[in-house]
C-alpha positions, 0 to 999 in steps of 0.5 A: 048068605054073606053081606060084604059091607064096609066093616070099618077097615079102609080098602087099599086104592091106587093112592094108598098103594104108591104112597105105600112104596114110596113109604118102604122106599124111605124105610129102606133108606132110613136103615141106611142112615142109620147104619152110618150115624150108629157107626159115627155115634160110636167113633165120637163117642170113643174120641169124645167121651159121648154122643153128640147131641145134635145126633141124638134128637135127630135120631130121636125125630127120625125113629118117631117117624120111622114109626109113623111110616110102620104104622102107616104102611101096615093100617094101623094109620090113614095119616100120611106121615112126611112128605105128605104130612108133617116132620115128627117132632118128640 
């Protein structure tokens, strides 16, 4: 017979799950974002010459959170990223 004990691996409850969908909610959004500074990145970078850096270290930041939200989402991590946890910075 089998014992069901606790091998270590968090069980999903109730808060997990909303902050799951919130997570993949902010994902999604993050794709979009980053849809728009991609195509602003490549226009400035064609009249300029090179990217703008201010772009360059949020986009920094914001792909290390985007990590932070995968790992999260997949349980990898019991760390709640932002707006629980705080902004990554690299």
């Amino acid at each position: 017979m089998q014992n069901s004990q606790n091998n270590g691996s968090p069980k999903p409850n109730f808060e997990r799950v909303l902050y799951t969908i919130l997570y993949l909610i902010l994902v999604r959004f993050i794709s979009m974002v980053l849809f728009v500074i991609t195509i602003t990145q490549f226009i400035y970078s064609w009249i300029g010459g090179e990217p703008n850096a201010q772009l360059l270290r949020f986009t920094n930041n914001l792909s290390e959170y985007t990590k932070e939200l995968v790992l999260y989402t997949s349980f990898n991590s019991d760390e709640k990223p932002w707006p629980s946890g705080e902004w990554p910075t690299v």
